[in-house]
C-alpha positions in Angstrom: -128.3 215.5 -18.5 -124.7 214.4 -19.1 -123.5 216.7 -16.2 -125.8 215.2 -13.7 -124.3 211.4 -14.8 -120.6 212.8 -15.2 -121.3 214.4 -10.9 -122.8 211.4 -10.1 -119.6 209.4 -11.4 -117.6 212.1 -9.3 -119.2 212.1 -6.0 -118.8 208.0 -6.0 -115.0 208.5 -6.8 -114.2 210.8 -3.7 -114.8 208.8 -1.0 -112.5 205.9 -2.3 -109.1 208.8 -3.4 -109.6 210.2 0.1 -110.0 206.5 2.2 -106.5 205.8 -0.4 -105.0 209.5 0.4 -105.6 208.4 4.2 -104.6 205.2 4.1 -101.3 205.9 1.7 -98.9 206.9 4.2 -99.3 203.7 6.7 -98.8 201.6 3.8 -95.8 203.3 2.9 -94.6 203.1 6.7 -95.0 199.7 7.1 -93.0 199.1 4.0 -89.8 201.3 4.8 -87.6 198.1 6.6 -88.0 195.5 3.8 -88.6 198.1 0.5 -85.4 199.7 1.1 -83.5 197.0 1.3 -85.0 195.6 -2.3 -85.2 199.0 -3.8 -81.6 200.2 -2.9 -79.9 197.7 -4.9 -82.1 197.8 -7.7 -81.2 202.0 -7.9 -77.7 201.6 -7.5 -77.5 199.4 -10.7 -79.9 201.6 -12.6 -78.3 204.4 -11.6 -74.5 202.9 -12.4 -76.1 201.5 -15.7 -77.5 205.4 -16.6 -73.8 206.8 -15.4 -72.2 204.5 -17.9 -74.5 205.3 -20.5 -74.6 208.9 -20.4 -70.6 208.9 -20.3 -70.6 207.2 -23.5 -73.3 209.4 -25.4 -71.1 212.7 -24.2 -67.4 210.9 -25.3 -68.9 210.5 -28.8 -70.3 213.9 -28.7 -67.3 215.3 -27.8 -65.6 213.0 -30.6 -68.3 213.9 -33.6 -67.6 218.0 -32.1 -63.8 217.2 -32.7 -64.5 215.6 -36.1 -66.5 218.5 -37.1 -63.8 220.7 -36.5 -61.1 218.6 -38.3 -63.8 218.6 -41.6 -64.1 222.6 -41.0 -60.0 223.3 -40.8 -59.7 220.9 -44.1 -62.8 222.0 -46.1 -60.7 224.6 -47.4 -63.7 226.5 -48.9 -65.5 224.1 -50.3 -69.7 224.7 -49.4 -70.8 221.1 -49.0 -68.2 219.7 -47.1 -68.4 223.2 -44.8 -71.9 222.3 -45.0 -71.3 218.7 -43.4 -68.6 220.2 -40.6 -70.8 222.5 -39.6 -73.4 220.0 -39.4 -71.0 217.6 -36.9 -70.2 221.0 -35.0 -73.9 221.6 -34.8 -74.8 218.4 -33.7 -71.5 217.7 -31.2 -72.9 221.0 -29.5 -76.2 219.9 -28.6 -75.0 216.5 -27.5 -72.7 217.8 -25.2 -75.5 220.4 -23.9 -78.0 217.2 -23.4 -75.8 215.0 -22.0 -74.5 217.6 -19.3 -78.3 218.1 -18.8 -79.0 214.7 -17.9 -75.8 214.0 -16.0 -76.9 217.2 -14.2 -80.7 215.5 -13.4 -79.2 212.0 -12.5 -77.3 213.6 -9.8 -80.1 215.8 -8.6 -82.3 212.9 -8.5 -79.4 210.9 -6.7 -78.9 213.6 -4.3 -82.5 214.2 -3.5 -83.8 210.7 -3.3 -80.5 209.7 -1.2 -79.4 206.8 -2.9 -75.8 206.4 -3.3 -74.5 204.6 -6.6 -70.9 203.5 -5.4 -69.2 206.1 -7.3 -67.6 209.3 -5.9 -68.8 212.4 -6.7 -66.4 214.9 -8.6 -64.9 217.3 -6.5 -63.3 220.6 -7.8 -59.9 220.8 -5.9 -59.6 223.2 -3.4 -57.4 226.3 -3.2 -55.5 227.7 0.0 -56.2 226.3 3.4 -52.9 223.9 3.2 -49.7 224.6 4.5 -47.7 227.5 2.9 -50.9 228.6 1.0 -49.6 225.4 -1.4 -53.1 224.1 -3.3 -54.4 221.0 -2.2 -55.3 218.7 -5.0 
């Protein structure tokens, strides 16, 4: 009895996600001249916002890892405070790791949605292809 009421229900939902799956893309068409030019702004500041944000968390990463290994070099064999450096190294580790993850997502979403947040991309530098074989920074 309750899977003839729960088909029922199901058969009366079909026609109306496949009239919206239809219908969908001319929405989204008709939209593209005045969306972008509200959504692009709106991006770039979240995105500049989520730049700034995730440069912080990895700096103090990168200063708790440091602190852990000033607390490891002066423990000088004693257990708890060895304990609490390797704690800081611990922890400075897997911030580092998750914050190069998400820099590494924000920039795959930038790249792949196309929006541009105003800030230059880092570039390695290039070696050869100047003058003299010299490396062009």
């Amino acid at each position: 009895m309750k899977l003839m009421k729960t088909s029922s229900r199901f058969h009366r939902i079909i026609p109306i996600l496949t009239a919206l799956a239809i219908t969908a893309p001319f929405v989204a068409l008709a939209a593209v001249g005045d969306a972008q030019d509200l959504v692009t702004p709106i991006a770039n500041n979240i995105l500049k916002t989520v730049n700034v944000l995730v440069t912080i968390v990895f700096v103090l990463a990168v200063v708790a890892f440091g602190w852990g290994i000033v607390q490891f070099i002066f423990a000088a064999g004693d257990p708890t405070t060895l304990a609490k450096a390797k704690q800081f190294l611990l922890w400075g580790v897997i911030g580092i790791a998750v914050m190069a993850s998400i820099f590494g997502v924000v920039t795959f979403l930038q790249n792949y949605l196309g929006v541009k947040s105003g800030v230059l991309p880092i570039t390695p530098p290039t070696v050869g292809g100047g003058a003299g074989g010299t490396a062009a920074f």
